[in-house]
C-alpha positions as CSV (number, residue, x, y, z in Angstrom):
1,X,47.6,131.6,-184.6
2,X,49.4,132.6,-181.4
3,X,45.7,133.2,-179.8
4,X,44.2,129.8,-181.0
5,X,47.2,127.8,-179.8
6,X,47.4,129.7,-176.3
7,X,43.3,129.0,-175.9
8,X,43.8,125.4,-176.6
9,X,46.4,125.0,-174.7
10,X,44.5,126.7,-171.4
11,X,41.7,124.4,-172.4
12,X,43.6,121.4,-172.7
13,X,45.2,121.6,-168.9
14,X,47.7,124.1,-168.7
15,X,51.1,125.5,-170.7
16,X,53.4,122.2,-169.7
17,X,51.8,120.5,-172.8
18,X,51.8,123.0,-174.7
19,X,56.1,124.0,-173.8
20,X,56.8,120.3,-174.6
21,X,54.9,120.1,-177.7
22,X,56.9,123.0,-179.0
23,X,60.2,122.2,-178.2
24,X,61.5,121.6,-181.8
25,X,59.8,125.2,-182.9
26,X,62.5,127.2,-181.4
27,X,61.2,130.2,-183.1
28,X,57.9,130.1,-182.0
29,X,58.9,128.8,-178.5
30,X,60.6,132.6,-178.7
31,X,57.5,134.3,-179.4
32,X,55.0,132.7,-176.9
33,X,57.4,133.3,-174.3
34,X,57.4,136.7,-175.3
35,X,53.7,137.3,-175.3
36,X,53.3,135.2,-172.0
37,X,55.8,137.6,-170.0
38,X,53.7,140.3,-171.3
39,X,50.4,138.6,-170.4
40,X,52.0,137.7,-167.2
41,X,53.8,141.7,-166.6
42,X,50.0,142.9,-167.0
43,X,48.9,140.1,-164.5
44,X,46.8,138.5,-166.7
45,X,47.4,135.3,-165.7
46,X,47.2,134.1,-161.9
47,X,48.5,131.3,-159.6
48,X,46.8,128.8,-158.4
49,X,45.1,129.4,-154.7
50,X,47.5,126.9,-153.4
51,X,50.9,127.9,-154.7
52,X,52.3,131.4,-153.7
53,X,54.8,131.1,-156.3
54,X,55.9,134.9,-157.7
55,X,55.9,135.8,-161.0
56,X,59.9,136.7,-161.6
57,X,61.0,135.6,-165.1
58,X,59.1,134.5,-168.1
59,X,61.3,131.2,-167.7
60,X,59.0,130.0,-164.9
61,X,56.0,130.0,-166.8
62,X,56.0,126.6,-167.9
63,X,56.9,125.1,-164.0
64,X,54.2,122.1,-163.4
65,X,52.8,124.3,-160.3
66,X,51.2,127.1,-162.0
67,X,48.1,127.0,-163.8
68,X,45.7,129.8,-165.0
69,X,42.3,130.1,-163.5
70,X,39.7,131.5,-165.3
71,X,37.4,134.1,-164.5
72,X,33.4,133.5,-164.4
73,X,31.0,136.1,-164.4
74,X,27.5,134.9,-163.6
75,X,24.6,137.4,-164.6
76,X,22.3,138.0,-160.9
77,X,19.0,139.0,-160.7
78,X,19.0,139.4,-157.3
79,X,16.1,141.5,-155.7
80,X,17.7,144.9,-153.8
81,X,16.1,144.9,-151.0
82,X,16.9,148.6,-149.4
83,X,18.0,151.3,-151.7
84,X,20.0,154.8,-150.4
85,X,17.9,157.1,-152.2
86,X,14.6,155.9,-152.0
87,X,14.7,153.4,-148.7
88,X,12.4,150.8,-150.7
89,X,12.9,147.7,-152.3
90,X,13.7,148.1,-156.3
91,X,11.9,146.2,-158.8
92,X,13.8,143.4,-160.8
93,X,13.7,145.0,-164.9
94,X,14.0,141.3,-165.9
95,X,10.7,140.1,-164.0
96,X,8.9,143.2,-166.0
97,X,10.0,142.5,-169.7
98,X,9.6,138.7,-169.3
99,X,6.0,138.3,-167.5
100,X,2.8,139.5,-167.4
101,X,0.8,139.7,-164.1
102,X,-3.1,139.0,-163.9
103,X,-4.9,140.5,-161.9
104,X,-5.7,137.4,-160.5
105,X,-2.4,137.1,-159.1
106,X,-1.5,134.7,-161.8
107,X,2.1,135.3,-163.9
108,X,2.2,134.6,-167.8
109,X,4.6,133.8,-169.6
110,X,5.6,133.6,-173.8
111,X,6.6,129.8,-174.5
112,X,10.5,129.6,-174.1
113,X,12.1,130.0,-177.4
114,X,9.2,131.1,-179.9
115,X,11.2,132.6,-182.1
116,X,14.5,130.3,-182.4
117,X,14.8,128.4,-185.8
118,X,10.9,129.2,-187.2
119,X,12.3,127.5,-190.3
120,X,11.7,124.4,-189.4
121,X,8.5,124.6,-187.6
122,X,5.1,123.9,-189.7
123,X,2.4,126.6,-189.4
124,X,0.6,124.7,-186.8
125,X,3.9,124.8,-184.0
126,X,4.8,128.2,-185.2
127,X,0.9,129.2,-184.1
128,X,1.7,126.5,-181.4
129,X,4.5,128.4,-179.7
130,X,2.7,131.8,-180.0
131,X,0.6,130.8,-176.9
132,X,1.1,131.8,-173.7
133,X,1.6,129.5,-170.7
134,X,0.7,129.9,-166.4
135,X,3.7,130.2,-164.5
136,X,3.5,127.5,-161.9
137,X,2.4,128.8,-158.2
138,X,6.0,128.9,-156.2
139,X,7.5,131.1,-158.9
140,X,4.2,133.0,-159.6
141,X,4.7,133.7,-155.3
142,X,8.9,134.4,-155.9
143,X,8.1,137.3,-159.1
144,X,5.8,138.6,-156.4
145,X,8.3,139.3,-154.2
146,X,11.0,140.4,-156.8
147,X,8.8,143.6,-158.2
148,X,7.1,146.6,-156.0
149,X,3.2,147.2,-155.4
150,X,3.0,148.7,-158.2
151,X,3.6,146.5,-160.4
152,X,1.2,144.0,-158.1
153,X,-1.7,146.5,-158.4
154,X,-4.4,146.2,-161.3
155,X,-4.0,148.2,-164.4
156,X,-6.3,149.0,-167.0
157,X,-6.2,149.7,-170.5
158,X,-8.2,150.2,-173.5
159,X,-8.8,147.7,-175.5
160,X,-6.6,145.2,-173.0
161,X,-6.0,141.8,-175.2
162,X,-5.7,140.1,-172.0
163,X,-9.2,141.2,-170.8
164,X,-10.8,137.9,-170.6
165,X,-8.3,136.7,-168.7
166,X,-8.2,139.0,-165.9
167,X,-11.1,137.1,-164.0
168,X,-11.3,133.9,-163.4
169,X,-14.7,133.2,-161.5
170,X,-14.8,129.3,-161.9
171,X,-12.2,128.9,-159.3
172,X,-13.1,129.7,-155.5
173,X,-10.6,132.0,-154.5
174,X,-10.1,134.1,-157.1
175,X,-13.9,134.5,-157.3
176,X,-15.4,138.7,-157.1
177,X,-19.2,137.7,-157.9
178,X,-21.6,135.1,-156.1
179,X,-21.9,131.9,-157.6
180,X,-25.1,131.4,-159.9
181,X,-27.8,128.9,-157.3
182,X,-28.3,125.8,-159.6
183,X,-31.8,125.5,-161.7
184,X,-35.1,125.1,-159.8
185,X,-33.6,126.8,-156.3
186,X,-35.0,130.1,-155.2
187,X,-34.4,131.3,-151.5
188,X,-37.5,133.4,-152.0
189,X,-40.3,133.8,-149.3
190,X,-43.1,132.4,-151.5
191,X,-44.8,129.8,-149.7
């Protein structure tokens, strides 16, 4: 109970509401200000940037100029782009379990979310949302940058399901073999 009312109160803006909502609850008045010196003696809980208030006695806690701040950790992905050991830049693990590279130079991808609430999908989406999808140019060019040449370099497999779709010849640029002349051209020296 003590945990539910101390996160709505931190939600709600701060332990002033929450000491002068309590005021006629002596008893538990007595036990949050024993669990927030505690939380405050293991530092816990910190000051706002502005205020250089210190921490002295757990009868300061509820002063209007302290608030807690809370503490936000944002996943990275981040390429590393010199290592110690090696000298070279190290490949992002999270670019290699989520795409698939071409060997046109094209990324693929699965359809985000394929396999969240299949319940309620008819056979057709659930077929639907088994495809897989081009990533668009700028971050095909960014996951190129984030893994090593190796992972750039053509691979082959037997029996590769993606084996049609390594070539893609109706496109100019990612063309390997001359284009067919049209019907009823020859460049040949009859004549």
């Amino acid at each position: 109970m003590l945990r539910s009312v101390l996160n709505s109160c931190l939600k709600t803006g701060g332990l002033i509401p929450l000491c002068q909502n309590l005021g006629k609850h002596t008893l538990l008045t007595n036990q949050l200000t024993r669990c927030l010196s505690s939380v405050v003696s293991q530092n816990r809980l910190a000051p706002s940037i502005n205020d250089h208030t210190v921490w002295k006695t757990p009868s300061n806690i509820c002063a209007p100029q302290l608030t807690a701040l809370p503490v936000l950790h944002q996943p990275s992905r981040s390429v590393t782009k010199w290592t110690f050991g090696s000298q070279k830049r190290q490949t992002v693990r999270a670019v290699t379990a989520r795409f698939k590279r071409l060997d046109w130079g094209i990324w693929i991808r699965r359809i985000a979310g394929c396999h969240k609430k299949r319940w309620k999908y008819s056979n057709k989406n659930q077929m639907k949302n088994q495809r897989h999808v081009f990533v668009r140019f700028v971050r095909s060019r960014m996951l190129d940058r984030m893994v090593s040449s190796y992972w750039r370099t053509p691979k082959y497999y037997v029996d590769d399901p993606y084996a049609p779709y390594h070539k893609r010849e109706e496109f100019m640029y990612t063309r390997k073999n001359p284009r067919p002349l049209p019907p009823g051209v020859s460049f040949s020296n009859e004549g």
